[in-house]
Structures are given as structure tokens and as C-alpha cells.
N, C-alpha and C positions, 0 to 999 in steps of 0.2 A: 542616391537612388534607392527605389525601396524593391525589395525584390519579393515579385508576387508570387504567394503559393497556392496550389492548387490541393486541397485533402488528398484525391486519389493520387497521391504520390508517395502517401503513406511517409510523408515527414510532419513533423511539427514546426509550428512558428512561436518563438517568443515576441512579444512586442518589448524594443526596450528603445522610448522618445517615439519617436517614428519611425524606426527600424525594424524589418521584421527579419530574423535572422533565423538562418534554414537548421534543423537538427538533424543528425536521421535519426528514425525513429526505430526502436529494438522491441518495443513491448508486443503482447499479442494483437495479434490481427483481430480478432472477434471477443473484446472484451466486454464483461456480463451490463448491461443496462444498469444506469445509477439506480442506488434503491431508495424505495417512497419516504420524503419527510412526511410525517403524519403530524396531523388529519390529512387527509386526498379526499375530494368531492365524491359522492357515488353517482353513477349512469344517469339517473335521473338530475342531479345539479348540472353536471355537463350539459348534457342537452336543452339546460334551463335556461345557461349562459351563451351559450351556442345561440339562442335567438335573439337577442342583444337589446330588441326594442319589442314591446308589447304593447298593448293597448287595455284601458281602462272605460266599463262604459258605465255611468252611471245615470241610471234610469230609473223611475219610479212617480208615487205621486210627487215628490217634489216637484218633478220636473212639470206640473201643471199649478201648486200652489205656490211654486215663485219662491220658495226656500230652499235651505241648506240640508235643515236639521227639521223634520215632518216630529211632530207633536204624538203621533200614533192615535190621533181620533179621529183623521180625516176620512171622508165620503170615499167610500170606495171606487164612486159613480164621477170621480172628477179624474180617473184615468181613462182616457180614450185616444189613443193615439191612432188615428183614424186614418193613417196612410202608414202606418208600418210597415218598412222590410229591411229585414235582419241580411238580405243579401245585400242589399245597398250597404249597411256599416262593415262589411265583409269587404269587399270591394272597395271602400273608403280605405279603412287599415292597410289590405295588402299596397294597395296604390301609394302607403304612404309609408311601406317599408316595414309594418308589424305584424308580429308572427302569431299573434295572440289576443283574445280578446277574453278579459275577464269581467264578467258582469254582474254587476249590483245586485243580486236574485231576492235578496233583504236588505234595506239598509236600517237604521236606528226605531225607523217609524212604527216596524212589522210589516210593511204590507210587502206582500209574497208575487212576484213576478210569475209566479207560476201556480196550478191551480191545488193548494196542500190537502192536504186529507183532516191536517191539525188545528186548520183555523179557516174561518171566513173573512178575512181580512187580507185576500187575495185577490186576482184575475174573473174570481169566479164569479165574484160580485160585478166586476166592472162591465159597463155598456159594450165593451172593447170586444167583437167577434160575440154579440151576444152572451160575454159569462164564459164562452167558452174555447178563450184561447189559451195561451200559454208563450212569452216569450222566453223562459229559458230553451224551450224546446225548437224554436225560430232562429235562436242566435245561435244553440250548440248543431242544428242542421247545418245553418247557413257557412256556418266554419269550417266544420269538414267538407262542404262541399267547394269551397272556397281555398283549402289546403292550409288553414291556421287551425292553428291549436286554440281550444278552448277551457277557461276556468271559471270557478265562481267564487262570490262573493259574497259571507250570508253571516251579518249582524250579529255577534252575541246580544249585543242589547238591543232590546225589545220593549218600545214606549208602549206597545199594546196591547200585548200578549199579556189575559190577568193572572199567570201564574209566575210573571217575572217575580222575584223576590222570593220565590220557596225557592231555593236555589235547587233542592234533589227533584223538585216536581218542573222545573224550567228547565233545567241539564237533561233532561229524560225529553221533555219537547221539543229539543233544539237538537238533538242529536236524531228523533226521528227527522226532523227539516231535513237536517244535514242527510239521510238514509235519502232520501227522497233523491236531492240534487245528485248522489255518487252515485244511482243505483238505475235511474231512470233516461239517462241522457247521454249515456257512451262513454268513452274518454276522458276525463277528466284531468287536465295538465294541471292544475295548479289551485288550490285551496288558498284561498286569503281570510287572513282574522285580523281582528283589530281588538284592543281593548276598551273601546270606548265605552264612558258612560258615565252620564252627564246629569246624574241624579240628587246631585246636591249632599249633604248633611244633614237634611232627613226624609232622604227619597230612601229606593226600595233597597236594600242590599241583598245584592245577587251574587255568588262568590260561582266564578264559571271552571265549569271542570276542564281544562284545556286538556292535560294529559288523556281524558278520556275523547275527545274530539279530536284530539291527534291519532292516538289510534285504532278510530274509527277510520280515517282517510286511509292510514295504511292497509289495514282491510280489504276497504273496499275500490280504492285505486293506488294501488303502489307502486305506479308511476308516479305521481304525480309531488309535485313539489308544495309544501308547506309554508305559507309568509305568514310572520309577525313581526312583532317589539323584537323578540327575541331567535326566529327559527319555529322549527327546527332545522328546515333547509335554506329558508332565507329568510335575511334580519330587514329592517327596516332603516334606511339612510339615516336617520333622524333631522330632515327637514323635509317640507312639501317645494322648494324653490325648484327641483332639478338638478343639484350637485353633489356630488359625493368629494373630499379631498384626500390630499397625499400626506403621509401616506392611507393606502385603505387595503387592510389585511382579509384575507377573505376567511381567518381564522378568530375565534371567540370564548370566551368561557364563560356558555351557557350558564353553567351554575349560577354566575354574578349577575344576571341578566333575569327581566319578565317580562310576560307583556303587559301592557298601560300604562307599565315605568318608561323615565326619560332613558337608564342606556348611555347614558351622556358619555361615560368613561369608557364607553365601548365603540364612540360613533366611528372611529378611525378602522373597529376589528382590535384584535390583541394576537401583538407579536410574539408566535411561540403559542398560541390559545390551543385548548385542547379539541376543538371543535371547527368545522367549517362549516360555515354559515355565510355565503356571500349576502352581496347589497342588491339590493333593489329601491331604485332611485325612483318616486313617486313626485307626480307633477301633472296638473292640468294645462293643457290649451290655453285654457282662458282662468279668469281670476276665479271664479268658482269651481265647484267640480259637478254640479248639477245645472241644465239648461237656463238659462236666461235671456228672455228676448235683448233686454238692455246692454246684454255682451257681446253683441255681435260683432260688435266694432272691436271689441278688445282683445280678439284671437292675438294670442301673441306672436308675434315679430319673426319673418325667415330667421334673422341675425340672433333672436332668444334660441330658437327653435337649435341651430347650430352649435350655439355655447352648451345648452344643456347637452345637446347629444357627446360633445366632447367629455365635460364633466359627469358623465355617468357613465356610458359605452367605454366613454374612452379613461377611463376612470375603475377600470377594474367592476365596474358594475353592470347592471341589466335598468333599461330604460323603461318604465311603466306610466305611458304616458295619456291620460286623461281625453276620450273624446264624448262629451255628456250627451246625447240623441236630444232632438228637440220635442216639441210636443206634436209635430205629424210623427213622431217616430224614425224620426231621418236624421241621419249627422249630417249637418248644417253645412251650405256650401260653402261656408267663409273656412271655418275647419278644414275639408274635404281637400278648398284651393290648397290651405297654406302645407297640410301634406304632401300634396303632390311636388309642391315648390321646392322643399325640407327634402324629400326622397330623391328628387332629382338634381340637387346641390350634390347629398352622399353620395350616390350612382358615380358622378362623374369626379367627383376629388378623388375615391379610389378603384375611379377604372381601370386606372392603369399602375401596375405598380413597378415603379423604375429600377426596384435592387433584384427583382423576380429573374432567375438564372443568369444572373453576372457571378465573373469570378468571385472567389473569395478565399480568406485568409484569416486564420485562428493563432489566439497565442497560444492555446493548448485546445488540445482534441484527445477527447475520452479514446485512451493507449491507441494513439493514430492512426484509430478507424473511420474507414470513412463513410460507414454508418453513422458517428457521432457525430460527421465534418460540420463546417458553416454552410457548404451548402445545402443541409437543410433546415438552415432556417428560411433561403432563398427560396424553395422549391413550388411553395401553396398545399402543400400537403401537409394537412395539421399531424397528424401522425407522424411524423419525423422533427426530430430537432438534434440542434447541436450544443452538445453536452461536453461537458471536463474533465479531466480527472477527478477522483474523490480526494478530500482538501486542497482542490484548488477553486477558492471563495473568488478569487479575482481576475477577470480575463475580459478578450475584446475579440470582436469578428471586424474583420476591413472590407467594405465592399469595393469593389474598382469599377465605375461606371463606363469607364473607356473613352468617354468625351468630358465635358462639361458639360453639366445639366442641369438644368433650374428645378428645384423641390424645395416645399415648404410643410410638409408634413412626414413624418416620421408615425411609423407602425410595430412595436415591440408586442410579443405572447410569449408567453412563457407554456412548457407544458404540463398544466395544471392536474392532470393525473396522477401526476408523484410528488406534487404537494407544489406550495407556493412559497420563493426561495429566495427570491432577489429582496433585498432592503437598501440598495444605490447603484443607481448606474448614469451615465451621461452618453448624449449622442454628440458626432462631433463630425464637421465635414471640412476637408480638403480643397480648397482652392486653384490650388497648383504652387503655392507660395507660402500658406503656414495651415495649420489647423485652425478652427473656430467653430467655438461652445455652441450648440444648437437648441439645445434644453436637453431636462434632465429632471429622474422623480426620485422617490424611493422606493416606492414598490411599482410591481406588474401587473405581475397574476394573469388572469385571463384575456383581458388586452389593455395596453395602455397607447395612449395616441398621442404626441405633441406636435405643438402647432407653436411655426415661430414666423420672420419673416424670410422671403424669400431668397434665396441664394442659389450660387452655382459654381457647383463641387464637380473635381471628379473624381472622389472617395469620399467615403461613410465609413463614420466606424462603431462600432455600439461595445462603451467600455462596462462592463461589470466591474463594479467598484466594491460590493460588498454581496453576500449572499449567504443564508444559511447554511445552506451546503453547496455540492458542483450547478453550478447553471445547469438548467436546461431551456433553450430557447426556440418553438417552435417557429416562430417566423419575428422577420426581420425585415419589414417595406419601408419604402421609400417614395410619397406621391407629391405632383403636382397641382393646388386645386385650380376650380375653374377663375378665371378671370373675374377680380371683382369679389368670389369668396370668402367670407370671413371666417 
């Protein structure tokens, strides 16, 4: 028989096979909080990874001349999206679970979604509201008004712009854009860059000041989170499929790192890197990232849509996922469905989470407090978790369901606050008869998800197999999905 403990009894538990054997406990009652492995994320990453899935839109003339990659000499006069509303793709994203909408405001072509002061090679031109609209100012209303956060998206490279190529007279143009989009349209969550630029061997060279466009954003919104190749605040998955793999460290050494480089030897993160830098796993809807009537049919699949969320979300990463507006200016209702579909799969795999204030039982509890206990990893309060002694790399929490319960998803956080710590652990459920392997990764970090099939236990146990320093684990679920879910 295994005898269950409870924290506030102020004993500790060893596990030894599947024994769990009672100690009393001598140490102090209110021992100091484990201290930060560094790098620790700052306020702003938290809150970056806190919204788990976001939304990409990419709009422009493309999306009327039928390509990818716009030449930069096209008619201004062929953008006219003639049923626009920026509430509608607000309403789309939230309904489909995203916190965020970053939008195209340049993309490679130059043409400017908004009306610049720098160039005519904007809105101002176009038929669109007579010359005189603007949708960055449509989409960044429609978001706050709507409760998602807003970013943008604004091209270093410039097929239009004729002072691309004097690289100090194009770094000076591009950084007023950039003044424009921070200055004029409220909050601004999240800056994305890219280093594209696809000029060939004896196209223009432009050498882009990024250090100086970085701390331009911090400036003038510092809040707000930084994407590249490389950071500052968030790196780039290094694929467009949708997945991030294990391990995926949310730490980096910038220095080894740029943007427009591959990164390759970085795509995992680097364990022990001097820097944090989470993922951001990028991926379209559909096989383009720009509107195409001919895709309509190719919105990808509930069952894609679920894999990716697993491998990214659930993958220690943030989900930045593509929904390109068509040419009325609407996100498209094949899009729209398969969100709704995709939101309401997740809604209901973890509506309910089965290990949420059950008993539970630690092999060690940071000086057996039960501030540090397992139950809170149980609790839903990200703000509490249960922590170890200091060198003690290796431990496990027991959940006791009380019955037999059928679950096939598993929910591990770590408290990414004091740095990210785990490099092995395995989940393992009880029968009533023996133990059996459920999966297992090697890292955490902000959340990690596994999906196996279905069983029914009446114990859970989450072993800590290896870790930098003491665990800290803030939550530890346990779900059933729906019937039929993959």
C-alpha cells in the first residue's frame, strides 16, 4: 500500500519504486524561495508567452496581384478592398482563440498600409476610402476594441523605396516608417522583423541598422516584444510547418546568432545560453501566407490545425498563426469555420482539468513548506508552484485521482520566472496493478503538453528526472479530450 501525504502536514515524502515513505520533517517552516537560474524572461516576454496563440495578417497589394513576393512597381490603384472591416478579422481571431493580431503594415514590395508622410507608395494613392483611409489605424482600433493585443509588421526590405541601397539614407527612412507605426496608433505589443532580401548578386546592398531599430522600439514602446532570426525577445522556430521540437530551450547565445542567417545550431535554443529568447512558431492557414482565391479549398485540416497547436503551444513556444484577409477585406469564411472548429476542440480537451485540487504527494518539498508543496502545482494559480530543496535535481509529485479515470493528455509549467530548469522528466500513470510510461520530453519551460492514448489510472505521477537546479513546477494537469479528438 502506498501511503498518501498530504504537504500541510509538514512531513516530507521520499519516493523509493512506488513507496512513498513519511519523514518528519525538522527544517524551517518558511524557507527563502529558490533563487533565479539566469537568464529569467522580463514582464514583457511573460506576458508574450502568456497568450499562447496569435494571429498573422497579411494584407497588401499582393493580395490583389495574385502573389507572394510584390515586385514594388505595382499600381497603387489595384488595392481596393471594398468591403473592409477590421472588426470582422477581430472577431474572427478572438472566436478562434487569438490574442493577437500582427499586421503586414509593409511587406517587401513597399507599399505602405497606412497613409506615410515618406512615400507615395501607400493608401493614399489607392481608390480605397477615396486615398483616404488607413488600415493600420482600422485593425489597431478594431483590437483594443475587441480586447486583443496589437503588432506590426514593417519590411526592411524595400523593392520600391529609391533610396534602398544608400544604406545611411534608407536606415534614416525606415526608421521614420517605423516612428510613424510606434507613435501613432497606441500600444504596440510586438515589433516583428525579418531579414529578408532577395536581391540577388548584383542587386542593391543595403546593410540594415537593426541595433538601431531595436532601440527605437524600446523607446517608443517598451512593452512591447521584439521578433527576429535572432531576438531580442523572440527568436524565430526556424521552419514555417508549425513545430517547434524537444528539446526547445528558451535560452540562446545571441552573440552566435543574426538575422537572415539559418541559426540552425540554435534551432533547439542552447542549454545553459546566456540569453532568453523564446520561440515563436510561424505558419499559415493555408499554403500561402498572402490571399488566394485558388486556396480556398486548402485551408488546412481541424487534425493540422491540432498538431501544430500541440507542437508549438505545447512545445514551449507561442503560436503565430497566419490568417491572410481576402480582397473584400474579410478573413475568408473557410478560415473563420476552421477556427472556430480548432477553438472549440481546445476549449473542450482542457475544460476540465482532472488532477485540479486532488490530493497529492512529493518526494521532497522545498524545507517542508507547504508553500512549496505539490499542491501547487494542482491549484491553477500560475503564481505558486511546487519547488525542492536546493540540489535536489531529481524528484516526482503523485497525484491520487480517487477513482479510476480515463485521461489522455497531460499538462506540465514550469515557473518560468526563475529561469527554465528541467532538461528530463517522464509522466507515468497507475492502474491499480503496475505503473505505465505515458510520455515524456526534456525540456518544459512555459508549457509543455503530451498527448498519448488513452488510459485509466488512479494515480499520476510527474518524475523529474534531471534539472539544472531545484524544480520549480507551476502547474501539473491532467485532461480528457473530446470524443473523436486527435
Amino acid at each position: 500500500m502506498i501511503e498518501r501525504l498530504h504537504t500541510m502536514t509538514a512531513m516530507a515524502a521520499i519516493l523509493m519504486g512506488s513507496i512513498l515513505v513519511a519523514i518528519p520533517e525538522t527544517r524551517a517552516a518558511s524557507p527563502a524561495p529558490p533563487a533565479p537560474v539566469p537568464p529569467v524572461p522580463t514582464p514583457r516576454q511573460v506576458a508574450w508567452q502568456e497568450r499562447e496563440c496569435i494571429a498573422f495578417a497579411h494584407f497588401g497589394v499582393n493580395t490583389f496581384t495574385d502573389r507572394e513576393w510584390g515586385e514594388g512597381k505595382e499600381d497603387e490603384r489595384v488595392f481596393n478592398p471594398t468591403a473592409l472591416d477590421a472588426r470582422q478579422w477581430a472577431r474572427t481571431c478572438k472566436d478562434g482563440g487569438l490574442r493577437m493580431i500582427i499586421l503586414t503594415a509593409k511587406h517587401h514590395d513597399g507599399f505602405c498600409l497606412w497613409p506615410s508622410k515618406y512615400t507615395d507608395h501607400c493608401v493614399k494613392k489607392s481608390p480605397w476610402q477615396d486615398g483616404k483611409g488607413d488600415v493600420v489605424r482600422e485593425v489597431a482600433d478594431a483590437c483594443r476594441e475587441a480586447g486583443l493585443d496589437f503588432g506590426v509588421y514593417l519590411s526592411p526590405w524595400d523593392r520600391h523605396e529609391p533610396c534602398y541601397g544608400d544604406s545611411p539614407k534608407y536606415n534614416a527612412h525606415y526608421m521614420n516608417q517605423l516612428t510613424e507605426l510606434l507613435t501613432n496608433y497606441g500600444k504596440v505589443s510586438e515589433a516583428w522583423f525579418d531579414g529578408a532580401c532577395g536581391e540577388g548578386p548584383s542587386g542593391k546592398r543595403q546593410v540594415y541598422d537593426f541595433p538601431a531599430y531595436q532601440a527605437l522600439v524600446r523607446k517608443l514602446q517598451p512593452d512591447a516584444v521584439m521578433f527576429s532570426d535572432a531576438g531580442p525577445d523572440v527568436r524565430w522556430v526556424g521552419n514555417e510547418a508549425g513545430y517547434a521540437a524537444d528539446p526547445n530551450w528558451a535560452t540562446i547565445d545571441r552573440s552566435k546568432m543574426g538575422i537572415g542567417q539559418s541559426n540552425k545550431d540554435q534551432t533547439h535554443g542552447l542549454f545553459g545560453g546566456p540569453d532568453w529568447v523564446p520561440t515563436e512558431v510561424d505558419v499559415s492557414i493555408r499554403p500561402g501566407w498572402f490571399y488566394h482565391a485558388a486556396e480556398d479549398g486548402k485551408v488546412k485540416s481541424l487534425r493540422q490545425l491540432v498538431d501544430i497547436y500541440y507542437a508549438s503551444v505545447g512545445m514551449n513556444g507561442v503560436l503565430l498563426l497566419n490568417i491572410p484577409p481576402d480582397r473584400r477585406g474579410l478573413m475568408h469564411e473557410n478560415d473563420a469555420a476552421r477556427l472556430r472548429e480548432f477553438r472549440q476542440v481546445i476549449a473542450a480537451t482542457f475544460a476540465e482539468d482532472l488532477a485540479r485540487g486532488k490530493p497529492a504527494a512529493a518526494t521532497n518539498v522545498r524545507g517542508g513548506a507547504a508553500a512549496f508543496g505539490p499542491d501547487n502545482a494542482l491549484d491553477g494559480d500560475k503564481a505558486t508552484y511546487w519547488a525542492t530543496d536546493d540540489g535536489v535535481a531529481a524528484a516526482a509529485i503523485e497525484v491520487d485521482l480517487g477513482k479510476p479515470t480515463a485521461l489522455d493528455r497531460a499538462m506540465v509549467q514550469e515557473y518560468i520566472r526563475l529561469g527554465q530548469r528541467v532538461k528530463r522528466f517522464v509522466v507515468e500513470a497507475y492502474d491499480g496493478q503496475a505503473w505505465k510510461e505515458l510520455g515524456r520530453g526534456q525540456t518544459i519551460g512555459y508549457k509543455r503538453l503530451l498527448r498519448f492514448p488513452a488510459v485509466t489510472a488512479t494515480k499520476v505521477r510527474l518524475k523529474i528526472e534531471d534539472a539544472r537546479a531545484c524544480p520549480t513546477i507551476s502547474a501539473f494537469g491532467l485532461f480528457k479530450s473530446p470524443d473523436g479528438a486527435k
